[in-house]
N, C-alpha and C positions, 0 to 999 in steps of 0.2 A: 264717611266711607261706608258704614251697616247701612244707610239708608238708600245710596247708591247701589248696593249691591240686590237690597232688596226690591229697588224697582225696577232697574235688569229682571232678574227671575220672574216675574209678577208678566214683565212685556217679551219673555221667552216662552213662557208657560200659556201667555193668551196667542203668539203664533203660531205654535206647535197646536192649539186646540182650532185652529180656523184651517189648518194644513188639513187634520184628519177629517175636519168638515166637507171642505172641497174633494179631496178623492174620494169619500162616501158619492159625495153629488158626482162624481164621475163612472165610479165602478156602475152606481144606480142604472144612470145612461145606456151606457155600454152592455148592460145586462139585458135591458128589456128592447137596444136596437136590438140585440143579438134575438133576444125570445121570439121579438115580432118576425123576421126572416124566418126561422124555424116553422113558424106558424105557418106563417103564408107557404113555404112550401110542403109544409105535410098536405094544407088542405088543397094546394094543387093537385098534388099528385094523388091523393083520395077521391079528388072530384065534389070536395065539401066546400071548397070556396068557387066556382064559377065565375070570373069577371070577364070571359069574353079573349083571357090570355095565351098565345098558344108560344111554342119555341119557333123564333122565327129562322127563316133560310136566308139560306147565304147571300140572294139576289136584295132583303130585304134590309140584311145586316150590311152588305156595300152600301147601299142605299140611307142609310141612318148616317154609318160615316161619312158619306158625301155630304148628308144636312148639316150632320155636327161642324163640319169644315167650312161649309158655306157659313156656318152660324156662326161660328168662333174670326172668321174672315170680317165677317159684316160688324160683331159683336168684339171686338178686340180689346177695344177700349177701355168696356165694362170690364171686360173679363179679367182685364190686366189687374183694373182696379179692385176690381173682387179678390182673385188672388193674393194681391198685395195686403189685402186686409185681413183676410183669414191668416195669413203667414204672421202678419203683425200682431194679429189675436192671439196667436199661436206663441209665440216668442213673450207677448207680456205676462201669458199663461204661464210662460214655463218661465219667467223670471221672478213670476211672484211664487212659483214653486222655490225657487231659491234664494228667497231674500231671506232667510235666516240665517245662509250665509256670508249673507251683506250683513245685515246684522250682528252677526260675531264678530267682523273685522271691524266695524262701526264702534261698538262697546270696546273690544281691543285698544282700538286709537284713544279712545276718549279714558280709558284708563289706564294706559300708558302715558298719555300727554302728563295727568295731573303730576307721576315724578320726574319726568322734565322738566317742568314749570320750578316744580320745589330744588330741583338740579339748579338749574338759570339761577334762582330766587338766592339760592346758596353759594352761586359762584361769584354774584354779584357782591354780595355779603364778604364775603372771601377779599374780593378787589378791595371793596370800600375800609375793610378792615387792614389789609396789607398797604393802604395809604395814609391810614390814620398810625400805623406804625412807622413806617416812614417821617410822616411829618413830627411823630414824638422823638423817634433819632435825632432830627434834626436841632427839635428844641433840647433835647440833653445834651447836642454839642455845644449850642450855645449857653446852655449854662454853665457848662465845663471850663470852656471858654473864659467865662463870665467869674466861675469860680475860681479858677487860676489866678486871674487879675486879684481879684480881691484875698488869695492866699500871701500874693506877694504883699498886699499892704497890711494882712496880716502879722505876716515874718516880720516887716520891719517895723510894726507896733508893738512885736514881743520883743524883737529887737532892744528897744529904745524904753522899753519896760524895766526890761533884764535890766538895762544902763540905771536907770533910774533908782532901779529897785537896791543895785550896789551900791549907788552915791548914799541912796539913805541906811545904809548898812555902815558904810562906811563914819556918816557924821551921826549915827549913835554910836558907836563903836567910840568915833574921837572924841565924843562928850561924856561917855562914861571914863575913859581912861584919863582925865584932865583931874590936877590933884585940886585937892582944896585947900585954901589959904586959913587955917583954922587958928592960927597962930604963931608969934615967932620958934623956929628952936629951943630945945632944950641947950643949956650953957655948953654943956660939955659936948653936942657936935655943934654948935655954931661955927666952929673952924673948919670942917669938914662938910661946907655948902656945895661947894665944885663937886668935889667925888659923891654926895647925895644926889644931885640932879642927875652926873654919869650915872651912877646906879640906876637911877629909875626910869632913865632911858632904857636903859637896857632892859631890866626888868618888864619895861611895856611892852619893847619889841616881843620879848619872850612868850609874851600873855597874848597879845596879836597873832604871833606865829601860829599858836594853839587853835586863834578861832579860824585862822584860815584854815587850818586840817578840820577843824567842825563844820565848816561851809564846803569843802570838797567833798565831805563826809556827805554831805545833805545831796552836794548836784549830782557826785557818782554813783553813791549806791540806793537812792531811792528815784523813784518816779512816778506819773500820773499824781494823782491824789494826793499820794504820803508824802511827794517832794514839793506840792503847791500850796500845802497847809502850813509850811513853814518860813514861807513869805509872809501870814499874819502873827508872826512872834514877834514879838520886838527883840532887838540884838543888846538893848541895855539889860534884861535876863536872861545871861547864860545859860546857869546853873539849871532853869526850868528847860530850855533846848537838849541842855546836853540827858538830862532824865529822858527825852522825849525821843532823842536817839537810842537811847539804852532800850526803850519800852519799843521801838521799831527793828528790834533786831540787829543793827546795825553798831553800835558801839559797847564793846567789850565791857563788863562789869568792874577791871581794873583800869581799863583808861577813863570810864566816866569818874573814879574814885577820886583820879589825878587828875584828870580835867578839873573837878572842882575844888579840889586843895588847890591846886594853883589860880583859879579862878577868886576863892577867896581868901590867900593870902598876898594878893595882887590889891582887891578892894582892900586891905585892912591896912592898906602902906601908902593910901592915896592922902590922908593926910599928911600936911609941910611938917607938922609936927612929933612923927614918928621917923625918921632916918631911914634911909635904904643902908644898909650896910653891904659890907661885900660881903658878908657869912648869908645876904640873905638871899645875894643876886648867884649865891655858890650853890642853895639851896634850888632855885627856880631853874638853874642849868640843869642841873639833874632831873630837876621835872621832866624837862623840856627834851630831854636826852631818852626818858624813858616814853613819852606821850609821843616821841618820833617813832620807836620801833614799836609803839602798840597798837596806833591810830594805822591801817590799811584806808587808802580811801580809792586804790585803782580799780578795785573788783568791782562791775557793775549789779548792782540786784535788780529784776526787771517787777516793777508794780504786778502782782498777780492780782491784788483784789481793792477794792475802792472803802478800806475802814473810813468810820465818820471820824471827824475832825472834831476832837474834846478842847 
C-alpha cells in the first residue's frame, strides 16, 4: 500500500507539472497575439508601418460580406469540416485540462476496489467457515448419537459388573465364613452338636449382617474414586476394609472398634472344635444391637477429590 501510494504522488506531481507548462505555452501566445495587434496599430496610426491599408467604406465592407457569403456558400464543406476540428481541438484541450480530475476518480476507484475485494475475500471466508461449522454440528450429532448407543451398552456392562462383582463378594464372603473340620469335640459338648451348629448359624448371620452395613457403607457414602478402590479388596479381609472406612471418614472410630471384635471373635469360633455357646451368640447380639444404631449408611458423601489408592 506505501508503494501505491507513492507512485500516485510521483504521477500527480508529474500532471500538475505539464498543466503549468501548457498554460505558460498559452499565456505566451496570447501575449505576443495581443503585442503584435498593438503594434500594427500604433504604427498605423503614426504612419510608421505603411502597407497600402486604409479603413475601408461601407460600399466596400457590403462588398467583402457578399464574398465571405459567396465563399462560405461555395466553401461549406471545408468549412464545416474546419470548424468541426478546431471545436474538437478545443474540447481535447480542455479535457486534457482536466484529466486530473479523471485521475483522482481513477486512483479513487482503484483504491477503493482493493477493500472491496478484501470485503468479498472475507465474506467468502465467512460462508466457507459458517459451513464448515455446520458440517461439524452435524458430525457431533452423530457422534452423540453414536455415543448414546454405546452409553447404553456401557450401563449394561457396569450393569453386569456390578452383578458379578457381588457374586464374587458374596462366594468370598461364603468361603471365609465355612468352619473348619480341625477335629472331633471336646467330651463334654459332644452332646450339645445340634444347639452348636444353631448357634453358629446364627452367629454367621450376625457377622454377615455386619458386612452388609460395610458394603452399604462403601455404595452410600463414598463415590468416584474412593467407592472404585474398594472393588480391588478382597472381602475375605475385613478388618483391613473396615481401617480403610475409618481412614475415608466414613465410619465412626467405635463402630470400626466393634466391627472388628465381632469380626474377630466370629474367625476365632470357626473351628468344629471350639463350641458356639449361647453366652457367645448373647455376646454377638449385643454386638450387633450396638453396630445397628452406630453404623449410618443413608447419608450420601459426594467424592470431592480423586486421593490415590494405597
Amino acid at each position: 500500500m506505501a508503494d501505491n501510494g507513492g507512485r500516485h504522488a510521483v504521477a500527480r506531481d508529474t500532471w500538475l507539472s505539464f498543466k503549468r507548462v501548457v498554460r505558460r505555452i498559452y499565456r505566451f501566445c496570447a501575449t505576443v497575439a495581443l503585442a503584435l495587434c498593438l503594434v500594427a496599430i500604433v504604427s498605423s496610426s503614426n504612419g510608421w508601418l505603411n502597407i497600402g491599408w486604409s479603413i475601408p467604406g461601407a460600399t466596400e465592407i457590403v462588398g467583402l460580406f457578399w464574398s465571405a457569403a459567396r465563399w462560405l456558400a461555395l466553401n461549406s464543406g471545408e468549412v464545416i469540416r474546419v470548424i468541426s476540428f478546431a471545436f474538437l481541438s478545443w474540447a481535447l484541450f480542455m479535457g486534457a485540462m482536466k484529466l486530473e480530475t479523471v485521475f483522482n476518480i481513477v486512483r479513487g476507484f482503484n483504491e477503493a476496489r482493493s477493500p472491496i475485494s478484501q470485503l468479498r475475500s472475507s465474506v467468502d471466508d465467512i460462508k466457507s467457515t459458517v459451513r464448515e461449522v455446520v458440517s461439524s454440528v452435524t458430525d457431533v450429532k452423530a457422534s452423540a448419537r453414536e455415543f448414546d448407543r454405546n452409553m447404553g451398552v456401557l450401563k449394561e456392562f457396569n450393569e453386569r459388573f456390578r452383578a458379578l462383582s457381588d457374586q464374587v463378594i458374596g462366594l468370598q464372603e461364603e468361603a471365609v465364613s465355612q468352619r473348619t473340620d480341625a477335629g472331633p469335640l471336646p467330651a463334654e459338648a459332644a452332646a450339645d452338636v445340634d444347639s452348636d451348629e444353631q448357634n453358629w448359624e446364627e452367629f454367621r448371620a450376625i457377622w454377615k449382617h455386619n458386612n452388609q452395613r460395610l458394603e452399604a457403607i462403601i455404595k452410600n457414602k463414598l463415590a468416584g474414586a474412593r467407592q472404585r478402590k474398594y472393588d480391588n479388596y478382597s472381602r475375605t479381609d475385613y478388618p483391613f476394609i473396615i481401617g480403610r472406612l475409618f481412614e475415608d471418614g466414613v465410619l465412626a472410630g467405635t463402630a470400626r472398634d466393634k466391627s472388628i471384635e465381632l469380626h474377630r471373635m466370629f474367625m476365632s469360633y470357626k473351628s468344629r472344635r471350639k463350641p458356639v455357646t449361647d453366652e457367645v451368640v448373647a455376646a454377638a447380639r449385643v454386638l450387633d444391637k450396638q453396630l445397628g444404631q452406630l453404623m449410618d449408611s443413608e447419608r450420601v458423601v459426594v467424592d470431592v477429590s480423586e486421593p490415590s489408592e494405597a
